[in-house]
C-alpha positions, -999 to +999 in steps of 0.1 A: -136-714-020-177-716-006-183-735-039-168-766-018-197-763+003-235-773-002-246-760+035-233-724+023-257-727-012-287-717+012-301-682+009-286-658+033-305-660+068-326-690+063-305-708+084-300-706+120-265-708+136-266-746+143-277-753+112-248-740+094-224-753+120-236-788+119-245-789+080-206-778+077-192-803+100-213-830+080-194-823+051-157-817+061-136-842+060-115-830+089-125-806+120-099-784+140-116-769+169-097-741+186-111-733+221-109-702+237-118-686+273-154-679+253-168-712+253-162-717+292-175-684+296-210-694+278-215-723+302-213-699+334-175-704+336-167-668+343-135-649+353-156-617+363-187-607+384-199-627+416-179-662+406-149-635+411-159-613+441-175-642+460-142-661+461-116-631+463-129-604+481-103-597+509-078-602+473-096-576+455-100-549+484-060-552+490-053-550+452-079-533+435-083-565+415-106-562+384-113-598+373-100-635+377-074-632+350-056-606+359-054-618+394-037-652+380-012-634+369-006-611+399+026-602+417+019-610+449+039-599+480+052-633+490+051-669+480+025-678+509+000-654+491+006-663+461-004-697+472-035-690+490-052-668+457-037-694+434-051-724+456-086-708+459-082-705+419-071-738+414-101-755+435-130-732+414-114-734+382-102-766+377-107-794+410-141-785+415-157-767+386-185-790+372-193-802+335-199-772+313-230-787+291-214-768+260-183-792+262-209-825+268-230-808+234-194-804+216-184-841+222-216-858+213-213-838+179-179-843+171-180-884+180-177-908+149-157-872+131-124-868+120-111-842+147-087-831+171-091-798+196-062-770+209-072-748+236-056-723+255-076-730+286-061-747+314-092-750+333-107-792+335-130-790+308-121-816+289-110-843+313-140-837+334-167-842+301-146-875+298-132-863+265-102-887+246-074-865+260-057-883+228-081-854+207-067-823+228-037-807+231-036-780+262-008-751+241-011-728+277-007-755+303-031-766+332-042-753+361-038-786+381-002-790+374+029-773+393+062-767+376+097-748+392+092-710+391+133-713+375+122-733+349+150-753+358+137-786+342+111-800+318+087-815+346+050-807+362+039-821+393+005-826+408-008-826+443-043-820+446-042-828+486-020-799+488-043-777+472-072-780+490-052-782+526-038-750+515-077-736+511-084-752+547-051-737+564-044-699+549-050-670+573-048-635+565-045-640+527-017-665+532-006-701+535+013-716+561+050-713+553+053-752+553+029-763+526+047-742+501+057-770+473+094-762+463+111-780+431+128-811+442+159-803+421+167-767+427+145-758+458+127-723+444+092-725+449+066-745+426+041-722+402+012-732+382+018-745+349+005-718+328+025-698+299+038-666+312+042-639+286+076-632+294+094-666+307+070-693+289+063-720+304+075-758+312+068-784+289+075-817+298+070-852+280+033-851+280+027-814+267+052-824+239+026-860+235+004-836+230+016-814+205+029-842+182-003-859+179-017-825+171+005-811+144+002-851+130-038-847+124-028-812+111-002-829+085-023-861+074-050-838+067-033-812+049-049-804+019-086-819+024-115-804+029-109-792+064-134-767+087-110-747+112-136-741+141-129-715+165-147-710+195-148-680+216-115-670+208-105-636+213-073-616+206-051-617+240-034-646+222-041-648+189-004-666+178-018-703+195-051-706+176-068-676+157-036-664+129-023-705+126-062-709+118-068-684+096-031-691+081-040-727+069-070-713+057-056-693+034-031-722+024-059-740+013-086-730-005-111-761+005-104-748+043-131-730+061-124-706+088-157-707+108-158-684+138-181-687+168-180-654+188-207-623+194-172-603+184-168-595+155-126-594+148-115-587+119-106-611+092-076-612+068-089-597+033-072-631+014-099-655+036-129-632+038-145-659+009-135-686+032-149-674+065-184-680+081-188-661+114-215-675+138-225-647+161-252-660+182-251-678+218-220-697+220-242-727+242-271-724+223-257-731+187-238-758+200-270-774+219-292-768+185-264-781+162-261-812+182-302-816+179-303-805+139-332-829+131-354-813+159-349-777+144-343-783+108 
């Protein structure tokens, strides 16, 4: 139980947030972060307001659009629109969106530390704050890759030329007909590589490198004194990160479940002894953690 853990022994609310989050990470053994749509979200990253109306608006007057993620995920009349949101997306989201100083904050802390990450972002977080892609295993896909709308094989693709002559070329909400990318064995038009509710997704060799490294750290490390650190995860998929967190949690009682979000969700009765929930700024207790001698 807590009793594992010195940085808990400190009187209720003497500590700020980073303080508990890196005197916790000094002492585990093993870290598994889980990253959610929360941590992008703190660094500006943001699926709603003006990042969403200044790049959709002729989308969201046809459809009555409400944010970013919900578009994604839109039926669109025909392939060619489809393309032109989904290239606009692609290009914010993942091509061109900049170095969230959360994600730089997270790496410096977790260097020299036993640790591996799962996320179910597919934006380019990671790979563009030069993370060991070795550490992270992507469970919902990536926006940068392609993969046959038929699921017809285990293979993604990746064009970024494509994209951004598709954001040059649409007209009227659409692409031209000929920079539609089909599948090269069945011919039905290329999709993004992100997990659908209802079909799944394709996952080729590298998301299943991915996975096996990650459920490796999670099996060498079974048993130890392991914080499960989740970050900004909320409950539209809770089966990739928060219950397999809070499950291994309960499976062993020298596990923390430690829970960064200004939600508060509600925890499983058998792992309320085990759980720390930080509630404040998502980028700020990551910046102070990573700088605990200057507050401490």
């Amino acid at each position: 139980m807590t009793n594992y853990w010195k940085t808990l022994e400190a009187e209720q609310g003497t500590l700020e947030d980073g303080q508990v989050l890196q005197g916790l990470l000094d002492e585990a053994d093993a870290i598994v972060v889980g990253i959610g749509a929360g941590m992008s979200a703190a660094d500006g990253f943001k699926y709603i307001g003006s990042r969403f109306t200044d790049a959709f608006p002729d989308f969201i007057e046809k459809y009555g659009l409400l944010d970013m993620l919900q578009a994604s995920l839109f039926d669109f009349e025909s392939v060619e629109e489809y393309w032109a949101f989904q290239s606009r997306f692609v290009v914010l989201n993942y091509l061109d969106q900049p170095v969230g100083q959360s994600y730089l904050d997270l790496k410096d802390m977790l260097e020299g530390r036993n640790y591996h990450i799962i996320t179910t972002n597919a934006d380019n977080a990671f790979d563009v704050a030069d993370y060991d892609s070795d550490h992270v295993f992507h469970i919902q896909g990536e926006y940068g890759l392609w993969q046959c709308s038929k699921h017809c094989h285990q293979q993604t693709y990746r064009d970024d030329s494509v994209i951004r002559e598709m954001v040059e070329q649409q007209a009227n909400m659409k692409v031209p007909s000929e920079l539609v990318p089909h599948c090269p064995e069945c011919g039905a038009p290329f999709e993004i590589n992100k997990r659908n509710e209802e079909k799944g997704m394709v996952e080729d060799g590298d998301f299943h490198a991915q996975k096996d490294r990650y459920e490796a750290f999670l099996k060498e490390n079974e048993g130890k004194k392991i914080v499960f650190l989740e970050i900004g995860v909320g409950h539209t998929t809770p089966q990739f990160i928060k219950h397999p967190f809070q499950k291994m949690t309960e499976a062993n009682d020298k596990a923390l479940f430690v829970t960064m979000n200004k939600k508060n969700y509600r925890i499983p009765k058998a792992i309320r002894p085990q759980t720390v929930h930080l509630a404040q700024d998502i980028a700020n207790t990551i910046h102070k953690a990573k700088n605990f001698d200057a507050v401490k």
